[in-house]
Wavefront OBJ file of the C-alpha trace (Angstrom):
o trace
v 0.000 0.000 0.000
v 2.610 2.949 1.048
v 4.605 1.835 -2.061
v 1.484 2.966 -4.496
v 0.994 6.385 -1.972
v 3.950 8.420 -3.251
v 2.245 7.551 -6.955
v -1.315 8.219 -5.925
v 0.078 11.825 -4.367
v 2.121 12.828 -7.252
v -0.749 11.967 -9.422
v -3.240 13.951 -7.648
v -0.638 16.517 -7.690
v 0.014 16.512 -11.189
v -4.236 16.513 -11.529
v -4.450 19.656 -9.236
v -1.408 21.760 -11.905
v -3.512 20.673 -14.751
v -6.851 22.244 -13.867
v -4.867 25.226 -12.708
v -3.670 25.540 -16.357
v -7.226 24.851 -17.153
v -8.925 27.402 -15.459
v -5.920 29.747 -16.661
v -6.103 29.031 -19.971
v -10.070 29.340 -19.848
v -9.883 32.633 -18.429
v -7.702 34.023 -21.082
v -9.731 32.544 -24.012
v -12.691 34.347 -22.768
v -11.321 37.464 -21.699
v -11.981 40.163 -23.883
v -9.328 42.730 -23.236
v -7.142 40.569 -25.287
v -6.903 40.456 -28.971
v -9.927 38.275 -30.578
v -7.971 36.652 -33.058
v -5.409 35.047 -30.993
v -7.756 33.692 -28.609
v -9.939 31.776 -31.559
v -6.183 30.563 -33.071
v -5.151 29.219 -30.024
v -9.014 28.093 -29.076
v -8.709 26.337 -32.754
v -4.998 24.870 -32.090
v -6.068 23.332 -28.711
v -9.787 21.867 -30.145
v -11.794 24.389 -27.614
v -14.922 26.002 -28.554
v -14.256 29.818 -30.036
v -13.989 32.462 -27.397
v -17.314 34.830 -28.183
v -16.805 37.474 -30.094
v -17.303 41.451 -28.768
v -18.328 41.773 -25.212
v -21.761 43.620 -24.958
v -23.678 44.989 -21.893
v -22.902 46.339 -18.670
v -19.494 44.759 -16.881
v -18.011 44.498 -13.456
v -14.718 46.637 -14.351
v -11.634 45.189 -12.738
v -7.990 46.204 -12.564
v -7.523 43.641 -16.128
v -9.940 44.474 -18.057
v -10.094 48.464 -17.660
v -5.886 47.976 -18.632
v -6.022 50.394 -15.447
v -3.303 51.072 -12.654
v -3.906 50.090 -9.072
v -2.804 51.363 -5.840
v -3.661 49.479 -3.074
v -6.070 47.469 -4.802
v -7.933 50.600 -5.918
v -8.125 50.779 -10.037
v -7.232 54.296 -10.829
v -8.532 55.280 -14.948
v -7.545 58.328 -16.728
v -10.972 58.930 -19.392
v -10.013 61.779 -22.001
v -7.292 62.671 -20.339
v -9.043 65.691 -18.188
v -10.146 63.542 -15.476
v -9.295 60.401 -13.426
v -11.936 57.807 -11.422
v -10.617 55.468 -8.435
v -13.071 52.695 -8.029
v -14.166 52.757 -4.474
v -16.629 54.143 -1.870
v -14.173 54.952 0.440
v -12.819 58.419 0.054
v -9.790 58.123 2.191
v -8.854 55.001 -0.737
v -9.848 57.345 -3.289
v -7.264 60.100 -2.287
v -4.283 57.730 -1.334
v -4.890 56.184 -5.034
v -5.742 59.330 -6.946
v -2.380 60.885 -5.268
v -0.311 58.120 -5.850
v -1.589 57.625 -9.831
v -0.683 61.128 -9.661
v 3.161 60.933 -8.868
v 3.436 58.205 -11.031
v 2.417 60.470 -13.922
v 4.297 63.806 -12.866
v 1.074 65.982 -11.489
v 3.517 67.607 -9.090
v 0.846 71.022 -9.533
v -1.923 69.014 -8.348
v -3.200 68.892 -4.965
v -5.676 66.264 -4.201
v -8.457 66.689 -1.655
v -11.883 65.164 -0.697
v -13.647 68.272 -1.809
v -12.002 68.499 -5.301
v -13.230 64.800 -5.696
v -17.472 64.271 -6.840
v -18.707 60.995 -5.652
v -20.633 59.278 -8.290
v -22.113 56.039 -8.971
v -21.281 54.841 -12.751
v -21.857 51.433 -14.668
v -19.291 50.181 -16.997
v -20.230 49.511 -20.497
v -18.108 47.196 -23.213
v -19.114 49.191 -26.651
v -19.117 47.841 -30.193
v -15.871 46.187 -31.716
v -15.725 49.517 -34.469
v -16.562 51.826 -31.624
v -13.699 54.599 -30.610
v -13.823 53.467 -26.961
v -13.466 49.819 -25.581
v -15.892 50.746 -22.984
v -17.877 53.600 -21.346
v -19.462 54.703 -18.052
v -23.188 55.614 -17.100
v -24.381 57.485 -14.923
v -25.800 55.034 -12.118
v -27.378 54.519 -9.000
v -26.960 52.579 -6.116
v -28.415 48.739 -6.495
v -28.195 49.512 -10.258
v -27.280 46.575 -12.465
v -23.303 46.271 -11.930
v -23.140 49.607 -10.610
v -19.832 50.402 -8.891
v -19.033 53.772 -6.534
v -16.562 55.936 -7.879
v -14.434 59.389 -6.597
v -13.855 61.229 -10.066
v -10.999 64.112 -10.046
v -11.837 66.395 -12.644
v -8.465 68.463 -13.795
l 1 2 3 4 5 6 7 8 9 10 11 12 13 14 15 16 17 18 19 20 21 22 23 24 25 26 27 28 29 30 31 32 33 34 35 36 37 38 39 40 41 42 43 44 45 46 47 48 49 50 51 52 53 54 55 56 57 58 59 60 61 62 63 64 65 66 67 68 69 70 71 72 73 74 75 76 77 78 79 80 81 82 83 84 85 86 87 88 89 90 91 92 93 94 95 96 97 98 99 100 101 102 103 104 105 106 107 108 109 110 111 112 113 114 115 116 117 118 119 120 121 122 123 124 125 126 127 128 129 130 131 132 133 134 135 136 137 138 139 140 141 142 143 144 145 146 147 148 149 150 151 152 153 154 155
């Protein structure tokens, strides 16, 4: 029996790194920050079904798939480049984040402080493949489908 153990263990072992691959791998395929095309070629290559196509509808936004910085586990967006959002409801997170996006990108002239930031509830939005923007944000309220509290800096 204890001869067969060490081959049971490194099998189950072996089991447990392939579904982490899985799931990895799975996640990837269907995630659609990343470009279409590669994901069906390498959901083709591997025999999976195709990864949908365009994201639609309202989304949870994330760290990943906004392609946003993070302080603190706070996403931090630039939109248009005369305003930044910090996903949080906590406005002492929302300054710490905000600041510290803002030494990272040289905004020695700005001072950040709770009243310069509006509170706002928003919903994310994936938009059309052809449309200028990825994604976009609604104005929201609070228990709205996959609405999300936000501070938003205006420059």
């Amino acid at each position: 029996m204890c001869q067969h153990a060490a081959a049971l263990r490194a099998a189950e072992n072996d089991l447990a790194t392939h579904r982490q691959r899985h799931a990895t791998l799975t996640a990837w395929l269907h995630n659609p920050t990343h470009d279409l095309t590669a994901r069906t070629a390498l959901a083709q290559l591997l025999r999976l079904p195709a990864p949908a196509d365009t994201p639609m509808g309202r989304f949870l936004p994330t760290t990943h798939n906004l392609k946003a910085d993070e302080y603190d586990g706070i996403p931090v967006i630039e939109l248009d480049g005369d305003q930044v959002i910090a996903i949080t409801d906590d406005i002492n997170r929302a300054i710490h984040a905000i600041t510290h996006y803002g030494n990272d990108h040289d905004w020695a002239h700005i001072n950040i402080t709770a009243d310069r930031l509006r509170s706002e509830w928003v919903a994310f939005e994936w938009q059309p493949e052809d449309a200028e923007c990825e994604w976009l944000t609604l104005d929201a309220h609070p228990g709205d489908d996959k609405a999300v509290h936000t501070y938003r800096l205006p420059y």
